[in-house]
Backbone bond lengths (Angstrom), bond angles and torsions (degrees), N, CA, C in turn:
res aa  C-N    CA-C-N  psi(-1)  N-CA   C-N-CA  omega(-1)  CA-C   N-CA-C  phi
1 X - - - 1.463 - - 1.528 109.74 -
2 X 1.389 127.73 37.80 1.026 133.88 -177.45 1.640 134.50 -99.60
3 X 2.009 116.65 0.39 0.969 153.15 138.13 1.857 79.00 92.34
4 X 1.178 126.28 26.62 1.240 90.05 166.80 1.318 138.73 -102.93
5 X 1.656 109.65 94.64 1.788 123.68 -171.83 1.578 102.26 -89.86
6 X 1.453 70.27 135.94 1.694 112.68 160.07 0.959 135.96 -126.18
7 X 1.506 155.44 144.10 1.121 154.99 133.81 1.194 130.95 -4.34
8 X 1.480 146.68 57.64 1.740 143.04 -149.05 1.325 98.92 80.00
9 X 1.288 140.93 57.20 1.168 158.02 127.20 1.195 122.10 -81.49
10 X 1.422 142.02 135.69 1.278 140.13 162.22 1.502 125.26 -77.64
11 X 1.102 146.76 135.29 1.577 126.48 -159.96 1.847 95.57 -168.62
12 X 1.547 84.73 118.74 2.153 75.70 -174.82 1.866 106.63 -64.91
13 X 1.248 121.64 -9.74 1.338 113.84 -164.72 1.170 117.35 -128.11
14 X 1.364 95.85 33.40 1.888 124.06 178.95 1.185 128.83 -55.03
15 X 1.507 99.47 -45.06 1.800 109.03 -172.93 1.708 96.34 -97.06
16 X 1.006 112.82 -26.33 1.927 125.62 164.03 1.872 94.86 -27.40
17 X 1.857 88.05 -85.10 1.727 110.35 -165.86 1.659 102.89 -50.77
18 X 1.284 101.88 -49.56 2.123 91.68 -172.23 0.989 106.50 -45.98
19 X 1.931 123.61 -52.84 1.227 111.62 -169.00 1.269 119.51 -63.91
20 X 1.285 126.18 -27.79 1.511 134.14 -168.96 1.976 100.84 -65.49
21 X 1.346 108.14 -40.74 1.282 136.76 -153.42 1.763 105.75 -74.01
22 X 1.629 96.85 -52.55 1.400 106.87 159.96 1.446 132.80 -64.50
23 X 1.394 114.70 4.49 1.553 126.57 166.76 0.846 119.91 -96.54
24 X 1.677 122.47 -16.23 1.851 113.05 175.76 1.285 95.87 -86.94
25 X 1.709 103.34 160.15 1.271 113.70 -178.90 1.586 115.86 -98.23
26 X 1.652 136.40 -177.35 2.139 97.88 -161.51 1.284 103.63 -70.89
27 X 1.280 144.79 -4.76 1.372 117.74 -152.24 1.575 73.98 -105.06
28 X 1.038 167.08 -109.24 1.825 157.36 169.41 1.403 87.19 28.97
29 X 1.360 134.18 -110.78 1.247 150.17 171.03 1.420 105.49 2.39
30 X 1.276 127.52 -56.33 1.376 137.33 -168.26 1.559 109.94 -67.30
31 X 1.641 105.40 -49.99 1.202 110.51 -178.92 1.916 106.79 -66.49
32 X 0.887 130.95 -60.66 1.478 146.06 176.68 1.658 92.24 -38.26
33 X 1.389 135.66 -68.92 1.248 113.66 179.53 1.324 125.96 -62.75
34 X 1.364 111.09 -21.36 1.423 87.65 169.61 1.800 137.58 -78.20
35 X 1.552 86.43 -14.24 1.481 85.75 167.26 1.044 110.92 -100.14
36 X 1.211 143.18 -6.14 1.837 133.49 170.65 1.172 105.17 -92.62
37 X 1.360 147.75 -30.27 1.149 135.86 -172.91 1.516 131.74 -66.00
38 X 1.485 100.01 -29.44 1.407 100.31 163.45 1.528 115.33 -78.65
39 X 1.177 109.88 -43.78 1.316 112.58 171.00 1.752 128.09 -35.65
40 X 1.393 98.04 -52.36 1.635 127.36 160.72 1.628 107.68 -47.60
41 X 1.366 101.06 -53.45 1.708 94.35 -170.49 1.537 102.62 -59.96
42 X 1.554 112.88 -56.42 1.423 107.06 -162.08 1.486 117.99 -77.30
43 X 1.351 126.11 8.72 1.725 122.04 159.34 1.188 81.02 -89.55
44 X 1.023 151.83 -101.92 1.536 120.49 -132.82 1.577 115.10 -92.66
45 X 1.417 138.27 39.15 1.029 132.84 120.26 1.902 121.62 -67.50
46 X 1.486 106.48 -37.48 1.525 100.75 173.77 1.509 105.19 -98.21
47 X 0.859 134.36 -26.41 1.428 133.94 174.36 1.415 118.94 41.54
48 X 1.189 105.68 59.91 1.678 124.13 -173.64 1.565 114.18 -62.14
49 X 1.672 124.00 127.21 0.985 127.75 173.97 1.603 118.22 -104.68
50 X 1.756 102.07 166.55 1.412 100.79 173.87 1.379 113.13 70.53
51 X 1.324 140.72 -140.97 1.274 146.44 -167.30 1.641 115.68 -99.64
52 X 1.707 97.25 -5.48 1.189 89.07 174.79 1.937 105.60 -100.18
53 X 1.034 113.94 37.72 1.802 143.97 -153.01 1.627 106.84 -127.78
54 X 1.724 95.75 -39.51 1.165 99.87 -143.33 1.723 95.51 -106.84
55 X 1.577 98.43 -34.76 1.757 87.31 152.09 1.208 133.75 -78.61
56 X 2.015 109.20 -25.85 2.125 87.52 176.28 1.597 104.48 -72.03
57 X 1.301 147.74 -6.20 0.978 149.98 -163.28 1.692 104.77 -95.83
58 X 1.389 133.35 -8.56 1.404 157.83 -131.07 1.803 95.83 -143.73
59 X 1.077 109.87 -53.47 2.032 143.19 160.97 0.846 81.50 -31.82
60 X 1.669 117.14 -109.71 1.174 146.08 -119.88 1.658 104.78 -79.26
61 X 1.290 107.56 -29.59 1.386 105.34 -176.69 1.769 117.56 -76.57
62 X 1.775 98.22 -37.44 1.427 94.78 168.01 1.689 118.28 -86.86
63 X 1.418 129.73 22.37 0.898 117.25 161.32 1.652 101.54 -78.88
64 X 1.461 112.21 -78.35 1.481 123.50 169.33 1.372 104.56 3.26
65 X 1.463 112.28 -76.26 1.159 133.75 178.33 1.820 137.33 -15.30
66 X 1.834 81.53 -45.22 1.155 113.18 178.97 1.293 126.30 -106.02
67 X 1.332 106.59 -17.52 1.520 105.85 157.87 1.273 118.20 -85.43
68 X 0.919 119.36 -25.34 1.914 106.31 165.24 1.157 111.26 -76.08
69 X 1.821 141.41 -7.31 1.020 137.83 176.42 2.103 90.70 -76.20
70 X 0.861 97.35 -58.75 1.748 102.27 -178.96 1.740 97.48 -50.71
71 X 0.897 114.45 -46.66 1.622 106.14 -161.80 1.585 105.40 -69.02
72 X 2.246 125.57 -30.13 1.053 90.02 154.22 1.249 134.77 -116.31
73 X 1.374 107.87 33.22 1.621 113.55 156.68 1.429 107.15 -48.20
74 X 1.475 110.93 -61.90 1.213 116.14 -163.37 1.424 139.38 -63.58
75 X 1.698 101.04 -14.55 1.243 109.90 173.42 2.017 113.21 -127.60
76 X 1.591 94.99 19.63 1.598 89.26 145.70 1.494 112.04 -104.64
77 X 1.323 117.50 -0.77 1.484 118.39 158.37 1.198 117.48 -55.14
78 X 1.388 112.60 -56.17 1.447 131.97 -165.67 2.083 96.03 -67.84
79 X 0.944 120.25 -44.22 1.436 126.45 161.52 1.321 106.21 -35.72
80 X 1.523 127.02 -81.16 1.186 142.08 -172.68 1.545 107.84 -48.66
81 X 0.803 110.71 -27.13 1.868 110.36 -169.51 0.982 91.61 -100.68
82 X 1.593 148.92 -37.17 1.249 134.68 159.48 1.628 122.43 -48.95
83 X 1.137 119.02 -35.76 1.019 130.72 164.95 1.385 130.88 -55.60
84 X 1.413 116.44 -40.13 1.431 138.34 -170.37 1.602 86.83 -75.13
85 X 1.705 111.12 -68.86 1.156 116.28 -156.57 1.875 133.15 -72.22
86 X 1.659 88.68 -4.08 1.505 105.58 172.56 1.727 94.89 -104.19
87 X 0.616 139.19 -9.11 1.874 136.85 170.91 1.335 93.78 64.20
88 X 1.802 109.90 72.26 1.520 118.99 145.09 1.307 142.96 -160.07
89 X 2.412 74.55 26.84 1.351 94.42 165.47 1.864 122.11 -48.15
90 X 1.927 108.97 -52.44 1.135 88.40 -169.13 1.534 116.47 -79.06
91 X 1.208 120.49 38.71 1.286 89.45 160.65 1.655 100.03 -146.45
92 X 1.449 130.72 45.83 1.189 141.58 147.16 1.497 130.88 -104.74
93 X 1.629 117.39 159.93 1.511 102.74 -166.01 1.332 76.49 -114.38
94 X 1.702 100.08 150.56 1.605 97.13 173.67 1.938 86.21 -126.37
95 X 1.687 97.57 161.04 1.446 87.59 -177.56 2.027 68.58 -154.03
96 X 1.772 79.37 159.95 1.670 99.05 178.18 1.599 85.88 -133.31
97 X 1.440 130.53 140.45 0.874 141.78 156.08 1.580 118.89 -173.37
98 X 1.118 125.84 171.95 1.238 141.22 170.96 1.727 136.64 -156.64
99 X 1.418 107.33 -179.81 1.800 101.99 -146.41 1.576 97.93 -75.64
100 X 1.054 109.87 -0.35 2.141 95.04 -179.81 0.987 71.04 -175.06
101 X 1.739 110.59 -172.77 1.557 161.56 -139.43 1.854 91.46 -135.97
102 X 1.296 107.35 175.53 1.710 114.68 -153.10 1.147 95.93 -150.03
103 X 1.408 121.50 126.27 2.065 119.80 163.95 1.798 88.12 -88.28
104 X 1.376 101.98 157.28 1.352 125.66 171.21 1.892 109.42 -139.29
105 X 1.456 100.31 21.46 1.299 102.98 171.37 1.611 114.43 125.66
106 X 1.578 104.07 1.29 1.347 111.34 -169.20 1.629 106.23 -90.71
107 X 1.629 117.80 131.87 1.336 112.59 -170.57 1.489 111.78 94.90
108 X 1.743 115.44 -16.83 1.410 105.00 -167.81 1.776 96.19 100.32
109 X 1.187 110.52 -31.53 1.533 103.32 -164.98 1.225 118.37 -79.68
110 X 1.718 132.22 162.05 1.647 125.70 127.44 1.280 117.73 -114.28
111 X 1.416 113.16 -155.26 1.441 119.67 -166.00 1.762 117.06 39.11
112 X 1.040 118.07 -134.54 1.867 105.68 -155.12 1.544 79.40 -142.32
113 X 1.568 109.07 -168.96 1.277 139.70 160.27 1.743 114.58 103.54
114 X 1.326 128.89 -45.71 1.290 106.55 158.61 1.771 121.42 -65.70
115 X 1.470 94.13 169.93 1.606 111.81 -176.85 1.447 129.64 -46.08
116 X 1.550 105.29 -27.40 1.290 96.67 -165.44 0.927 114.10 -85.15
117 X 1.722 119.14 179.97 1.105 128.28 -142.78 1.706 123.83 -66.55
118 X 1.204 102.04 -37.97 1.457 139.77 172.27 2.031 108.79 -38.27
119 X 1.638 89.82 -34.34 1.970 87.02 -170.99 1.867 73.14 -131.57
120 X 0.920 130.09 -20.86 1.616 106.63 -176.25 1.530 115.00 -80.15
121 X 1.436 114.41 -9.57 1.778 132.42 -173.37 1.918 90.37 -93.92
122 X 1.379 112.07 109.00 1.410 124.87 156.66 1.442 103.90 -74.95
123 X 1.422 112.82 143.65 1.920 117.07 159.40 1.067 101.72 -81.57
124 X 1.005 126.65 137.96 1.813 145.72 162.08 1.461 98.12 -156.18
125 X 1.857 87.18 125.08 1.609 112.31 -169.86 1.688 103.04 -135.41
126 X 1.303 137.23 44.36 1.512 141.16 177.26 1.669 125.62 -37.74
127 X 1.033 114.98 138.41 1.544 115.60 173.09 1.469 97.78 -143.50
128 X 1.389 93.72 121.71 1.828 121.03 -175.58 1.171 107.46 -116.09
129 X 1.412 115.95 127.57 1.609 125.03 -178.84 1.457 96.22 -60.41
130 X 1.333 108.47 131.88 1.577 122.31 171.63 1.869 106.43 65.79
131 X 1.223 109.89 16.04 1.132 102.70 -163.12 2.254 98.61 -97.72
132 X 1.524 99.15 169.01 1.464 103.76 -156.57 2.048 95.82 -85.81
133 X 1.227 120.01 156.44 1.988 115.38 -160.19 1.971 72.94 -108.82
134 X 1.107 103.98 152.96 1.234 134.95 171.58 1.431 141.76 122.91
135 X 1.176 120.43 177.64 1.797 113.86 -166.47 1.694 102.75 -84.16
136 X 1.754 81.88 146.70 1.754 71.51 -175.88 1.800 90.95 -111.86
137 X 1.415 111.68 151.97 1.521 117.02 168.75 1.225 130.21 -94.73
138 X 1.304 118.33 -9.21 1.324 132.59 169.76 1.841 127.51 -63.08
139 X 1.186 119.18 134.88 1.262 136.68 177.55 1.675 108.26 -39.80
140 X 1.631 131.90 82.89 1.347 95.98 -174.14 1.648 93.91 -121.92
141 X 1.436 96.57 -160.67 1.857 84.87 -159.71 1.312 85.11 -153.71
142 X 1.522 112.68 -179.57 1.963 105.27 -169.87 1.685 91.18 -111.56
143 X 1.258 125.01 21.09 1.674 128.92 162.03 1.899 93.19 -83.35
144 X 1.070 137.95 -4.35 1.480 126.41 -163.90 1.400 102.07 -109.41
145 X 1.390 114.22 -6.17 1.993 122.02 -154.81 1.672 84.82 -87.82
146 X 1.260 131.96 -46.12 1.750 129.38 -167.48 1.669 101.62 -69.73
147 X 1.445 110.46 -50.60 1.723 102.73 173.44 1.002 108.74 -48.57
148 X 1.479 119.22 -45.18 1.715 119.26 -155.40 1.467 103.96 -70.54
149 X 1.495 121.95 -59.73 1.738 111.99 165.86 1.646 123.96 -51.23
150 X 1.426 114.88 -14.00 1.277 103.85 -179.67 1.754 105.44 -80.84
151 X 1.470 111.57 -24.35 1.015 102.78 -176.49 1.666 127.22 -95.73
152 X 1.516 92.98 -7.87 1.556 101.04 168.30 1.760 97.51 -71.87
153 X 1.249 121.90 -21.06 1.582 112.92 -162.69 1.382 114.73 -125.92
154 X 1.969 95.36 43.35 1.712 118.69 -177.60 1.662 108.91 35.22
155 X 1.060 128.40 55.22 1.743 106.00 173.38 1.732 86.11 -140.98
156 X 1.101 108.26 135.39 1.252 151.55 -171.15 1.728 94.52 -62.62
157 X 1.684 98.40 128.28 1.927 96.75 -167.19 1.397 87.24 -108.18
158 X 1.755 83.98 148.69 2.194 96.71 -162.41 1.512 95.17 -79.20
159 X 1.328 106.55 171.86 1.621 127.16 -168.91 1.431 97.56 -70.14
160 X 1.394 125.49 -9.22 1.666 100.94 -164.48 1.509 103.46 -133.20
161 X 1.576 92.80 31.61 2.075 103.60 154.81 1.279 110.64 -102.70
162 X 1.374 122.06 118.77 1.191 123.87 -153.38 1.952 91.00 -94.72
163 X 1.046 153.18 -20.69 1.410 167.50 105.99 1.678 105.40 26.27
164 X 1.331 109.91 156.81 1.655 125.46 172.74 1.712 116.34 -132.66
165 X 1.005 125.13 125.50 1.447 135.21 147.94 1.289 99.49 1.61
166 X 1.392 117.68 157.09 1.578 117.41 170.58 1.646 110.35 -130.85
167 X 1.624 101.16 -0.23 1.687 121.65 -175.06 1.376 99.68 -65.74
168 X 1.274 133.55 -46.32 1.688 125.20 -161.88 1.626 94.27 -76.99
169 X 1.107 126.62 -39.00 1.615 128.28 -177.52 1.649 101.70 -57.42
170 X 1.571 108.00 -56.56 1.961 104.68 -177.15 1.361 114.27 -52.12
171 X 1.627 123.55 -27.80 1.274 116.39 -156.13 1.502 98.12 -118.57
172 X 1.663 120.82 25.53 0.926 127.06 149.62 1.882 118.02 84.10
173 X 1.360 101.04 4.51 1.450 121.92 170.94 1.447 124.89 -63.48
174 X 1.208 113.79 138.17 1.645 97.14 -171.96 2.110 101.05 -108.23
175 X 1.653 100.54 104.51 1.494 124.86 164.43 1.898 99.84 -8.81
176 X 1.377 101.99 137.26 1.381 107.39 155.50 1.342 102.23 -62.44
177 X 1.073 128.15 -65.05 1.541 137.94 -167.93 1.770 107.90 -116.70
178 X 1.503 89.51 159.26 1.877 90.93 -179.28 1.558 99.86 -177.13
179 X 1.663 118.23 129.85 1.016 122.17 -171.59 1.796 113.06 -58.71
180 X 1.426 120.71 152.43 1.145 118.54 -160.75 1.631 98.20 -120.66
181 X 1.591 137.46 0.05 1.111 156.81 -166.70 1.282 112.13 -160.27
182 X 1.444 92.85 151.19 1.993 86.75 179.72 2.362 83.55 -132.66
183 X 1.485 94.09 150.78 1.408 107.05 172.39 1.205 129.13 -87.54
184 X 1.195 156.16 144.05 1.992 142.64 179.44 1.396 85.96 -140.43
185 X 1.469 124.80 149.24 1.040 162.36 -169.04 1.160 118.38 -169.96
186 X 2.121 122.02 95.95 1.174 119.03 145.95 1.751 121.45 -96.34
187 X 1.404 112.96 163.12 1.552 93.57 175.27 1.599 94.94 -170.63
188 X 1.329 105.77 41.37 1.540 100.21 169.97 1.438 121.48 -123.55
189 X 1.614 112.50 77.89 1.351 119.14 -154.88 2.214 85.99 -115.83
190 X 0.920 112.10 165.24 1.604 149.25 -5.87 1.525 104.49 -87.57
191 X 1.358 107.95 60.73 2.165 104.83 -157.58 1.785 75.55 -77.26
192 X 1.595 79.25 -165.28 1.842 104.17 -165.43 1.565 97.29 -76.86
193 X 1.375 133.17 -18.74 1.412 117.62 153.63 1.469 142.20 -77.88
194 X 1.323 92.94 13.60 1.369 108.62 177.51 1.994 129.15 27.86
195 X 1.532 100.25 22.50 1.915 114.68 171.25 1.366 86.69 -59.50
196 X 1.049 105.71 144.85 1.971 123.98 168.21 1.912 94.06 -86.72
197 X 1.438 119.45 146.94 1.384 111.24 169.62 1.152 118.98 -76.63
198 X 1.555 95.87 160.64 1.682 103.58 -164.56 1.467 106.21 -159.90
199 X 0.857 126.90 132.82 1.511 142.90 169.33 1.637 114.62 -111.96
200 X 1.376 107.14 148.20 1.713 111.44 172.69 1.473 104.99 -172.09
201 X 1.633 98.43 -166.18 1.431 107.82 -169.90 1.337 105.45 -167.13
202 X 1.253 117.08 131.43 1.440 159.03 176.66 1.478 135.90 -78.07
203 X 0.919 112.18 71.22 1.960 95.90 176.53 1.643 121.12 -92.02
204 X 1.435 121.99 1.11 1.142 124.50 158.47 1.586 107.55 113.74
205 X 1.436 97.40 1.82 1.531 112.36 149.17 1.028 151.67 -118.76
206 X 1.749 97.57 -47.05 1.158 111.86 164.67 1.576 108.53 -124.50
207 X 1.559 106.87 158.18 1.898 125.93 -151.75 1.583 91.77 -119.20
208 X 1.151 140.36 132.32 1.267 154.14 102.33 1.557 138.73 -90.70
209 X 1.565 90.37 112.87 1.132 97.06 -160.11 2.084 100.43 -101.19
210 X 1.068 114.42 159.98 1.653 114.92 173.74 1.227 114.20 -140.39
211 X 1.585 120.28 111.13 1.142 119.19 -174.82 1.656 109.00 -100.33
212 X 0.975 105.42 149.91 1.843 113.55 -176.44 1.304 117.25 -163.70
213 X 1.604 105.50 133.82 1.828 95.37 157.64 1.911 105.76 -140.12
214 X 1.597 97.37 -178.48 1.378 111.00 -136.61 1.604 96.13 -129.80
215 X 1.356 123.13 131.30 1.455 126.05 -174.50 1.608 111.93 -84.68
216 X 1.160 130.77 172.93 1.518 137.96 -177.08 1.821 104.62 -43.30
217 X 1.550 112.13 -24.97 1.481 101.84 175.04 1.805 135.14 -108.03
218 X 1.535 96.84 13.45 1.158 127.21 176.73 1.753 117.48 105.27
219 X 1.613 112.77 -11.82 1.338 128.62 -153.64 1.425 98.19 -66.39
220 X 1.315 133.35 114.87 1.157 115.46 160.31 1.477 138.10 -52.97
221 X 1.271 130.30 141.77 1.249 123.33 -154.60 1.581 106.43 -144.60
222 X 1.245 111.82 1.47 1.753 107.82 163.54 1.545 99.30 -150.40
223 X 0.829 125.72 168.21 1.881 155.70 -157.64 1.443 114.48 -178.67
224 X 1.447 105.69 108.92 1.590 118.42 158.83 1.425 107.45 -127.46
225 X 1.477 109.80 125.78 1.605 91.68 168.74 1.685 107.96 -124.13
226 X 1.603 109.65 169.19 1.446 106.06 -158.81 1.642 90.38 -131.98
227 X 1.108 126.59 115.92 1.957 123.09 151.48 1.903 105.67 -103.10
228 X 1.962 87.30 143.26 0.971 108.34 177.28 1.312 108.70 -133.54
229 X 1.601 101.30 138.68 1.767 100.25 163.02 1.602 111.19 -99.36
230 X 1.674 101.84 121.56 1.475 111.80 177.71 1.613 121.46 -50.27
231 X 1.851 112.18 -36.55 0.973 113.25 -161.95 1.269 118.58 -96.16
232 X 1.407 94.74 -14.51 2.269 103.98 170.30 1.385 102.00 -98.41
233 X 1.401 130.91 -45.98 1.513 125.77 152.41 1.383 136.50 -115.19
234 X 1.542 105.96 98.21 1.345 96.45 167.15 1.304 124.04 -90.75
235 X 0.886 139.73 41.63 1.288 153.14 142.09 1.208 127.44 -79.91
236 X 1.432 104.93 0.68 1.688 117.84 -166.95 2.100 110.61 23.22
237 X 1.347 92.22 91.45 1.872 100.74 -159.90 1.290 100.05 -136.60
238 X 1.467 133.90 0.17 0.894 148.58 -163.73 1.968 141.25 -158.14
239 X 1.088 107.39 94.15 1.369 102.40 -139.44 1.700 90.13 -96.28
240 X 1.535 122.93 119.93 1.189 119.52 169.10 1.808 121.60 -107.53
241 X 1.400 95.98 36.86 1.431 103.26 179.08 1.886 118.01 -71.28
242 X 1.845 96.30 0.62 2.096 82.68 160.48 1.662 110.11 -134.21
243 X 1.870 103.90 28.76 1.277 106.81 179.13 1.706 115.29 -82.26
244 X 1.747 110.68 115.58 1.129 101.32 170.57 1.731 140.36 -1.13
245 X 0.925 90.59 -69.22 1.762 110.77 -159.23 1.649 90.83 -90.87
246 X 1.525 132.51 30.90 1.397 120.51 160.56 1.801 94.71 -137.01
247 X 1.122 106.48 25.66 1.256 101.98 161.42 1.280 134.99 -52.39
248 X 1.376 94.39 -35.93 2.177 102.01 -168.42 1.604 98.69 -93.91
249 X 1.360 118.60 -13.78 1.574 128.87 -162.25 2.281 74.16 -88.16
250 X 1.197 101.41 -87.54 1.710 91.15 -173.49 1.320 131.37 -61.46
251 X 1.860 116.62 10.81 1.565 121.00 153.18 1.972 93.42 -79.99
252 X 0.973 117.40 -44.67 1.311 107.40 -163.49 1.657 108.92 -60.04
253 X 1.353 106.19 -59.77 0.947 114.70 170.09 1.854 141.02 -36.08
254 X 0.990 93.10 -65.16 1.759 110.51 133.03 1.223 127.72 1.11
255 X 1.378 114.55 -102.63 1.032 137.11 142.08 1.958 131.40 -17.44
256 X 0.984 103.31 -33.04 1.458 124.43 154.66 1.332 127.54 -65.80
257 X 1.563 98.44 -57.06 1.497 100.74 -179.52 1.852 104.83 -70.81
258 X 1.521 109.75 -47.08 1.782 90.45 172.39 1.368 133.03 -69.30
């Protein structure tokens, strides 16, 4: 994903970028070449191999990376000050979040879709009129974000949102009830990301993860499974799924996930 086109170049995300490319209009176009083009010239004037390939390619991606992190800092600011300055901050919910978690190189990996923590950790950052500032520790999930606006906006959440409010957690209340595990389910293999499927389960300590795949008649035909402790490794770097003394931790666990 590193946009660098050429002319008789090979590039898996070629016909991706043209099309993208053929939507700006010239002065878009104009701007975009001028910052890729030099860029373009100098990978393949130095055309670095091996690992020294594998970091400008590692570079370049977390610069990108990072300027769109700046670009929307900068304009949920511009949100917020709109907000302040039309007087309706207090009575709007603002929420920052998004659909998964992101590798930036951790594991070897990028993009999302396995378990760990890295693409299984959503950002959710809320600001509630009158509402209490701090971290919450609780298990929450983005099935709880539709209760939670229904209930900032008094209307009664229907029987078949399976989700919770997130108001008794801000204001520091302790839930009649509150999930004690969270579920992950991938299973779209042999796509162009090539993750093997995997299912697991979470209670916010310990990770079991189960990897498996399945022949033309559904039969499963491989099994690896992985436990992690969040709180001695979060780095998930260490898999103690045949250590003695976590036996009753991955019967429990287990047992959860079926």
């Amino acid at each position: 994903d590193l946009k660098m086109l050429r002319e008789g170049k090979p590039g898996q995300l070629k016909g991706a970028y043209e099309q993208i490319l053929s939507r700006l209009d010239p002065e878009q176009r104009a701007a975009w070449d001028r910052f890729y083009d030099p860029i373009i010239e100098e990978f393949y004037r130095e055309n670095p191999q091996g690992r020294a390939r594998a970091e400008w390619k590692f570079n370049r991606y977390m610069r990108d990376y990072l300027k769109t992190l700046r670009s929307l800092d900068d304009n949920v600011g511009r949100l917020l000050d709109y907000l302040e300055a039309s007087g309706l901050a207090g009575n709007t919910l603002v929420v920052y979040t998004s659909d998964q978690g992101f590798y930036m190189g951790e594991h070897g990996w990028f993009d999302k879709r396995f378990m760990y923590e890295e693409s299984m950790r959503t950002p959710l950052v809320m600001r509630l009129p009158g509402g209490a500032r701090g971290d919450i520790d609780q298990l929450v999930q983005n099935i709880d974000y539709a209760p939670t606006y229904l209930a900032a906006a008094g209307i009664e959440q229907p029987e078949y949102m399976t989700g919770l409010p997130l108001q008794p957690l801000c204001k520091g209340e302790e839930p009649r009830q509150w999930r004690e595990d969270l579920y992950y389910h991938y299973y779209d293999y042999p796509a162009e990301h090539r993750v093997l499927r995997h299912d697991g389960v979470s209670d916010g300590r310990y990770k079991l993860i189960h990897f498996y795949d399945k022949d033309k008649d559904g039969n499963v035909v491989m099994r690896e499974d992985e436990l992690y402790d969040l709180e001695a490794d979060p780095s998930e770097m260490h898999n103690i799924i045949g250590r003695k003394d976590m036996a009753e931790v991955r019967d429990r666990m287990q047992k959860r996930l079926d």
